[in-house]
Structures are given as C-alpha cells and as structure tokens.
N, C-alpha and C positions, 0 to 999 in steps of 0.2 A: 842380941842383934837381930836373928832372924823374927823374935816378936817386935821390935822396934818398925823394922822395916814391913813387917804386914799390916801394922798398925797404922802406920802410914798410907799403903796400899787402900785400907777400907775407909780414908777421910778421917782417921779419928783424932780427937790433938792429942799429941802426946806432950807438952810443951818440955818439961820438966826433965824429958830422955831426950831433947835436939842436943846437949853441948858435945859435941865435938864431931857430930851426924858427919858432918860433908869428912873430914880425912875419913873416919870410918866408913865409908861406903865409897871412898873410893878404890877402881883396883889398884893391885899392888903391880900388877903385869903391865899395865896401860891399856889396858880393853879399854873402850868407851861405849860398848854396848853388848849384851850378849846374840851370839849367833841363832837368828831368829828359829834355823830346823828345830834347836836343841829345846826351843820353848814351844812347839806347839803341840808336839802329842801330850806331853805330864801336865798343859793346862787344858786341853780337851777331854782328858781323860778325868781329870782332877772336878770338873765341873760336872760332867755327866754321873760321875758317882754320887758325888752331892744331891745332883737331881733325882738320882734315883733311889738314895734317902728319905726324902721331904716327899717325894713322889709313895711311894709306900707309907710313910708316916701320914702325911696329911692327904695330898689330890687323892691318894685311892678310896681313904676313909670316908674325908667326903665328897667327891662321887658316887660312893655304894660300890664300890669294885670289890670292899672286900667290908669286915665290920670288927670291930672289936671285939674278944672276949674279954675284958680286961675292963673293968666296971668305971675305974679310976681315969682311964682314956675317955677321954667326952670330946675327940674333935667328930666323930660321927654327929654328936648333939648340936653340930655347931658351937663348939666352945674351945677358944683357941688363945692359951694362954699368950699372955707378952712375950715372953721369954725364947717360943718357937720364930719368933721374929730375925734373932743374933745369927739363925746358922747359916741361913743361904744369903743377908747381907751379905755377912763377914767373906765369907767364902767364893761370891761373886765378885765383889767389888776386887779382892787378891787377885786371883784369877784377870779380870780384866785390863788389872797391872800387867799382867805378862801378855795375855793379849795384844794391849798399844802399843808392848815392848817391841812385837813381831815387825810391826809396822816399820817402829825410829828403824828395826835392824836392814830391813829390807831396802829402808829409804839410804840408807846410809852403803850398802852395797849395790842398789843401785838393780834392785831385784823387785822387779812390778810384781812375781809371783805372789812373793812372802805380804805384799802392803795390800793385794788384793783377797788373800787368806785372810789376812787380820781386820780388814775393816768388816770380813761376813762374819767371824766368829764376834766380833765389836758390836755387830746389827743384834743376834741373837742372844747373847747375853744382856748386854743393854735392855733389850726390849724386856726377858725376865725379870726384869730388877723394875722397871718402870710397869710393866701389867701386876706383880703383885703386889707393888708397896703404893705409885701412883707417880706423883711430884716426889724427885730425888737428886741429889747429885749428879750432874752427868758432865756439863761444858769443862768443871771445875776439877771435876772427881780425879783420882788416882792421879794429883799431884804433888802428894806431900815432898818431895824431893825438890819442888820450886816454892817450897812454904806455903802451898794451898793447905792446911791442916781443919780449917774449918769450912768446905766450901757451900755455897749456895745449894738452894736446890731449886734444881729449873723445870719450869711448868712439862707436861707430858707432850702437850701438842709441839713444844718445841725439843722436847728431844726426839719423838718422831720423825718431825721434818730432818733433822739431822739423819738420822739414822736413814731414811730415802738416800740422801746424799750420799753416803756413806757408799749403801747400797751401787746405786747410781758410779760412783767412783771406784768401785770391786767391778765393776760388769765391764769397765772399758781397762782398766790396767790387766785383764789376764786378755784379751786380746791381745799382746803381745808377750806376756808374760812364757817362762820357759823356767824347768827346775832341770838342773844336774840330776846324777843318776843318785849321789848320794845325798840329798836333800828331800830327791823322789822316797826313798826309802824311808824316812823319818815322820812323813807322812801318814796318820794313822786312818785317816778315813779313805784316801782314794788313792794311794801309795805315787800321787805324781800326777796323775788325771787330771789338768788344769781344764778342759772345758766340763768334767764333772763340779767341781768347783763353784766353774761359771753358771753350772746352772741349779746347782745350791742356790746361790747368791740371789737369782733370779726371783727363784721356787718361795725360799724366805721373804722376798720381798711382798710377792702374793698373796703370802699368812697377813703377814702387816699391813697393807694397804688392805684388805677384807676386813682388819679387826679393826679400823679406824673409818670407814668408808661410811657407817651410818652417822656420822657427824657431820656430813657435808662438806667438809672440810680436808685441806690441804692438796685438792685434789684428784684424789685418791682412786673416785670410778673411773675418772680419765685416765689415770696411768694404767689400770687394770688394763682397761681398752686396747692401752698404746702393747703393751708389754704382750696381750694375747692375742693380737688382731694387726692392728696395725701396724707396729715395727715387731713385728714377731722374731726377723729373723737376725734382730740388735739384740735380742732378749731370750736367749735358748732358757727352757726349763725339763723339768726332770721328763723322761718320756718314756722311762721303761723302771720296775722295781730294782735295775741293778744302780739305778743312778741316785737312790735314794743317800740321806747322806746318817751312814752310822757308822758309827766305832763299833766292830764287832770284837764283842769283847772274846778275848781269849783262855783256856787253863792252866795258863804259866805267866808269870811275869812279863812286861808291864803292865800289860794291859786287861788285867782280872776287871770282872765284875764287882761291882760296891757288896753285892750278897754271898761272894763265894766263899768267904768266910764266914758267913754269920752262921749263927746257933739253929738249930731249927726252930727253938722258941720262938728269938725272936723275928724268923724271916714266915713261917706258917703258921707255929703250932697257936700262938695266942690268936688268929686271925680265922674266918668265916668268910668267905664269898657272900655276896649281896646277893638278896632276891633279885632284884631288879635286873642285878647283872646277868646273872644265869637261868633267869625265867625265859631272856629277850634268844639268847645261845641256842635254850630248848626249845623254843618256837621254829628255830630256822635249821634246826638241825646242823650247829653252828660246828665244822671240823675242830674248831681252835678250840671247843670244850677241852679236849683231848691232853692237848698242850699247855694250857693253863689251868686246868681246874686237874683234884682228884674226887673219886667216887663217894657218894655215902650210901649204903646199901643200895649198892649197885646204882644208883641214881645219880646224874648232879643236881645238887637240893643246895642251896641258899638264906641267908639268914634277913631278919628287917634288922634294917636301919633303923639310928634314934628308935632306938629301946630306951624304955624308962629305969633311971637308975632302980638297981636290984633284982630284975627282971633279962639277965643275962639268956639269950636264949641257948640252948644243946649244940656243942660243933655240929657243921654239917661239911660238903664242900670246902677243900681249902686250895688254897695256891699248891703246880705241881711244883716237887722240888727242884726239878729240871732246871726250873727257872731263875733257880739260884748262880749259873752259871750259863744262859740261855746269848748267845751273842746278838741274838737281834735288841736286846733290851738296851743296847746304845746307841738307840734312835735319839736323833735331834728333829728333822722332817723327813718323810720319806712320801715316795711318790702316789701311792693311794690318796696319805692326803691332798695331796696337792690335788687331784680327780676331785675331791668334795671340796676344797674350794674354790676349781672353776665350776662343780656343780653351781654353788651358792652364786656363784658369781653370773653366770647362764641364769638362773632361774630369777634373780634380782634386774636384769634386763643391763647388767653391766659389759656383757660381751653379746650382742646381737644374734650373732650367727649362730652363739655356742647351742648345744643342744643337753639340759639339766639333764635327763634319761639317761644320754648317752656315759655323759662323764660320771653319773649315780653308779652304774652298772661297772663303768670302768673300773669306778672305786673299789666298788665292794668287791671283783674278782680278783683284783692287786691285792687287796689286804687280803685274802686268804690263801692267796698262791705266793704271796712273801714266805709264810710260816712253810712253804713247802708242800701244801694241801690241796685238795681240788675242790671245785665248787660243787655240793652236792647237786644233785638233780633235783628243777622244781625251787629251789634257792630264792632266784631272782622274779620265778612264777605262780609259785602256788605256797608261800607264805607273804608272812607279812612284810618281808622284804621286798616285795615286788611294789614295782613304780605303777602309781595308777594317773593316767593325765588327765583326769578329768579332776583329780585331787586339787584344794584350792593351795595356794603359797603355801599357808603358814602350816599345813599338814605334810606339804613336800619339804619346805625347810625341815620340818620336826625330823622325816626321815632321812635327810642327810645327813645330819649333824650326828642322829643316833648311829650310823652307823662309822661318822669320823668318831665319837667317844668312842668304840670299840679298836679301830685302829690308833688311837694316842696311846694305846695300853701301857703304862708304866713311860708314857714319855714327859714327863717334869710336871708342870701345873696345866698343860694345856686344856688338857677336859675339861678341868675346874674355869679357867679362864673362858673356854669357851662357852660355858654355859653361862657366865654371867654375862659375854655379850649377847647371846640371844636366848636364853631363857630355857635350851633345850641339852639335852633331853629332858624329858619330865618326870623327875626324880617324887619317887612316894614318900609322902610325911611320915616320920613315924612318931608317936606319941610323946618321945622324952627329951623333942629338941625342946633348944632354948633360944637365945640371939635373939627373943621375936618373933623365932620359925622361919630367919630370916637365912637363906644361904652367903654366908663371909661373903663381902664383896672386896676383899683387901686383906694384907696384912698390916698392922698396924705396926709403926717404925722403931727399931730398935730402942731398950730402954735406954741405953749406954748411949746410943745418938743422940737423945731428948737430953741426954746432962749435959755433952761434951760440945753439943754445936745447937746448943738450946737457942739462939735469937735467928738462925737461919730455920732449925726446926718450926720456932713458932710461926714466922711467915708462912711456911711450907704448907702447915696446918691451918692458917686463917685461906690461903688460896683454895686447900682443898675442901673447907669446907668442915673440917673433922678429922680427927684422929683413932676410927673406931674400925669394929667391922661391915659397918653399914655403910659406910662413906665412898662414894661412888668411884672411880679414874674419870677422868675426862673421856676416854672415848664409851663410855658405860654412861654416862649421863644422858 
C-alpha cells in the first residue's frame, strides 16, 4: 500500500494497483486529513537528507568541491547517467505530497500558520524540481488521489509565476497567522517563529525572482525593487545569520544528518577536495579550511578535476569528518546568501540605492561568522577578496558569485544551478571531460516517466527543445 500510494504521490500510473484504491485509503477512524504539525518536520527533514545525497553525489563533484577517486564515477567528467535522474524526482515529488497536505490541513482548521508554512516549503521544492529537470508536472502533479496519474507537464515560466503567487500568498497569511505552544514545538527550523518564517518566504522569493530576472520576464526586477525598496516594510527578509532558515540537524533521533551513518568510504575516504576549491580558501586565508577540509602533509592541497580516465590522481585533502554530523549542513537559504543576491541585485541597477560593496562584504563576513569563525585580518583588503570599484560588472559579478559558491556549501544543486545561470564561478577544464566539455545544463527526465506518461513526456520534450544535458531551462536560455 505504502508503494501504491508513493507511486501515486510522484505522477506515476499505476493503473493496474487502483482496484479498490479509494476504500483503501480511506481512514478507518474518519480523519479526513492528517494534522499538518505532524507532517512538517519528517517531510523537511526527509528532503534535506536527499539533498544532501545528490548534493555530495553530484553538485559537489561537479562543482569541484571535491573529486572522485573512483575511476568508474565520471559525473566530475560531466557524464551523468539516466538513472541518477529517479532519486531526487521520486523523492521530491512524495515529499511535496505531504507538503500540499500541510496546506488542505491548515485550511481545514482554519490555521493561516500551517497554509503559510506549506506554500514556502511548495515555493522551494517546486522550484528544485523545475531548475533541474526544466518543464515538469506541477498544476497537475501529486494528484493521483483525484485520478491525475498521468499529468501534463507545464512550461517553467508558468510554474514560476505560480510559485510568485504562492509566495505572495505565504507573506500575507502569517500576518495574522499564530501556532499553539504545541505545534510551535514540532516546528523543526524556527520552533514557532512565524515572522522568521515570513521572512524565509521573503528571502526565497529573492533567489527566484534573481534566477529568473534575465529573462525579462514575469516582472521580476520590479518585484526586486518593490520587495527591497519600495514596500520593504510588506516584505521583511532575513537580517541577521540567526534568521537564516536550517534544520540543524541533531546526534540523536529525528532529526540526524543524511551522513551520520555513513561509512567513511563512502562519506570521504573515496573523495579529494578540488583544486580549485582549496587553491581559492589558501589565497584568503579562508577559516572554514579548518572546518571542512583535513590536512595533507601539513598543507591543504587539492586534486584536478576531469582527470582522464586511468589517470586517478594521489589522495590529498579530504572532507573533515566532523561534517558527517555538522548541524549547519541543513541549510535550505541562509542569510549571507541572501547579502550576494541583493549584492547581484545592487550591482545589476535592480535596487538603486543598494550599495554591491556593501552587501559583498556583508556577505562574506556572515558566511564566515555563521561557521562560528572570525574574519581574518586583511580578508576583505589585502587579498583577492577585496572589492575593487573600479572593477567592471562582469569581474564584480565573477566575485560575488564565487564567494556565494563558497556559502551554498553542501546546500542541494544551487551552486551547480547557479552557475549555469551565470556562468560563474570559472570552473578549470580538466583534460578527460566529455558532454562536449560542456557543463550539464539539466538533468534529463526519468526513464520510468518517459514509458509511463510517454505522450505528456513527449510534448514536454518537443517544448523544451530536448531531452539531453545540453538542453537549456527557460530561464537559462
């Protein structure tokens, strides 16, 4: 039953397991919905581990965060089987079942909290699912319970605009919004802190309207505008590293880290730090070495990327173990970033007043005084971190962005995403890619989806253009 019903949950048809679906899934007690507390932490938690799966497995490999020892792994090469496709569908789409559940529960009790929780965790997940696969299920999606089994899948620009809305409609329901003492507790990111929340909701909205903004479209610089400037004070956003929004994950039950049980094989031992990653750390005399990286004779030393097959280079540098059970690692957005995208956003003439310096520098000392650290001395002045204004755009973009890749550390695909919408940071070739040389711009759609909802699929695919790793998203075109 419980595979019937997840099957359902990720759009698949199951035709052949509906007979007798509806008594079966009804309760036996007369619930008609389950109580939204009881679903939000094991589907937050439930998603972030997954992220931090695929985030290890794939965004760190290719980014260069870390490298393969392991000859047979070629996603460093850009080479990214079909098959890596099934885990983070399968596992979002579920997951967002319970998500929209929170919502029906909240509406049905009559709790703006709970419908203003679920439309922001509905914004961020959604948006994953549509930045790496592109045109997907969304208006349709996760209704197999009303016979949706094969749904459409809707262009990107309109699940975005949705998802504004979405947004939009979380920012005014916790305005009134209030949790009980015991619902506050069940809470795993802000234990009950509804204007923390609100200004998640905000903060996220800020990623999405920046990652859509060079399209022209949906208008996207004018909400920037409105939301940092003009109705500022409609639109609270994060203002300090405490309001950033993570599940810190815990060393007891429920709420472990995806790595606290892994092997050390395979959480470090098969893996090597990037050049690129730890060349940029030794330059700036970067604290967070410390905390993520360990030593190789006495040094931190980094491996290249796309290495040619049989050409495995010697361990050097690896992930600390620490970080096997590190609580900051159940970052979704946190407030640094948010700094480098009203950097981006200042320095693109989207918010007038904003000052790119100021919010650069804000950035980068949030992201190091998150981990607990200080800024060394000379940091922001006498390396290559330091702002210079006489630098044109595309060299101050370059260093914003490198220094948001540093703060996404281990947060889901966003580095990887972020770099295919602007190109940055500038990642070294190494001799044994392949794709073209080309960095994945997608992942290509599950193989199981292509059999089971093959005529919505193939539209999906004549819209987009393709079905490969080279084939653009809408806001990447």
């Amino acid at each position: 039953m419980k595979k019937i019903i997840s099957a359902l949950a990720i759009t698949v048809s199951l035709a052949s397991c509906t007979k007798d679906f509806k008594e079966l899934n009804t309760s036996k007690d007369g619930a008609k919905y389950t109580t939204p507390e009881t679903l939000l932490g094991p589907a937050v938690h439930d998603v972030l581990k997954r992220n931090l799966n695929r985030c290890l497995r794939l965004t760190h490999e290719l980014m260069q965060v870390h490298v393969t020892l392991n000859d047979g792994d070629e996603i460093h090469r850009y080479v990214i089987r079909p098959q890596e496709s099934d885990y983070m569908w399968n596992n979002w789409y579920l997951q967002l079942t319970n998500i929209r559940d929170i919502y029906k529960g909240g509406d049905a009790i009559n709790n703006n909290a709970f419908m203003g929780i679920s439309l922001v965790l509905d914004a961020w997940v959604s948006s994953l699912i549509t930045d790496v696969y592109g045109d997907v299920p969304y208006f349709d999606a996760n209704k197999g319970r009303e016979g949706f089994l094969q749904p459409r899948f809707d262009k990107q620009k309109d699940i975005y605009e949705d998802l504004f809305k979405k947004l939009e409609e979380a920012n005014e329901l916790f305005k009134t919004a209030t949790l009980n003492e015991t619902e506050a507790k069940l809470d795993p990111i802000y234990a009950g802190d509804l204007a923390k929340w609100r200004k998640f909701g905000n903060s996220l909205y800020l990623r999405l309207l920046l990652r859509v903004s060079g399209t022209g479209e949906l208008g996207a610089a004018g909400k920037i505008l409105d939301i940092v400037e003009t109705r500022k004070t409609n639109y609270p956003i994060f203002t300090s590293n405490n309001d950033s929004a993570i599940l810190k994950f815990q060393t007891t039950a429920p709420y472990l880290s995806e790595f606290a049980e892994y092997r050390d094989l395979d959480f470090w031992v098969n893996n090597s730090l990037g050049e690129f990653f730890i060349d940029n750390l030794n330059e700036w005399n970067d604290p967070r070495r410390d905390k993520w990286a360990t030593k190789k004779d006495n040094a931190f030393v980094g491996i290249q990327s796309g290495y040619p097959v049989g050409q495995i280079p010697a361990p050097q540098s690896q992930y600390n173990k620490n970080l096997m059970t590190e609580p900051l690692l159940g970052n979704i957005i946190n407030y640094p970033e948010l700094q480098f995208i009203l950097a981006e956003c200042a320095l693109k003439g989207y918010i007038p007043s904003g000052d790119p310096k100021a919010y650069y520098e804000a950035g980068v000392t949030a992201a190091i005084t998150m981990w607990g650290l200080t800024v060394p001395t000379g940091y922001l002045t006498d390396s290559s971190a330091q702002w210079y204004s006489d630098d044109d755009n595309d060299l101050k973009l370059q260093k914003i962005i490198l220094q948001k890749y540093y703060t996404l550390f281990f947060t889901d695909f966003q580095s990887w995403i972020e770099h295919r919408r602007t190109s940055f940071p500038k990642l070294p070739q190494g001799f044994g890619l392949q794709n073209d040389r080309i960095m994945p711009t997608r992942l290509k759609y599950p193989v199981n989806v292509q059999r089971v909802n093959q005529q919505n699929y193939l539209a999906a695919v004549a819209n987009m253009g393709g079905d490969d790793m080279k084939t653009k998203v809408w806001w990447n075109k």
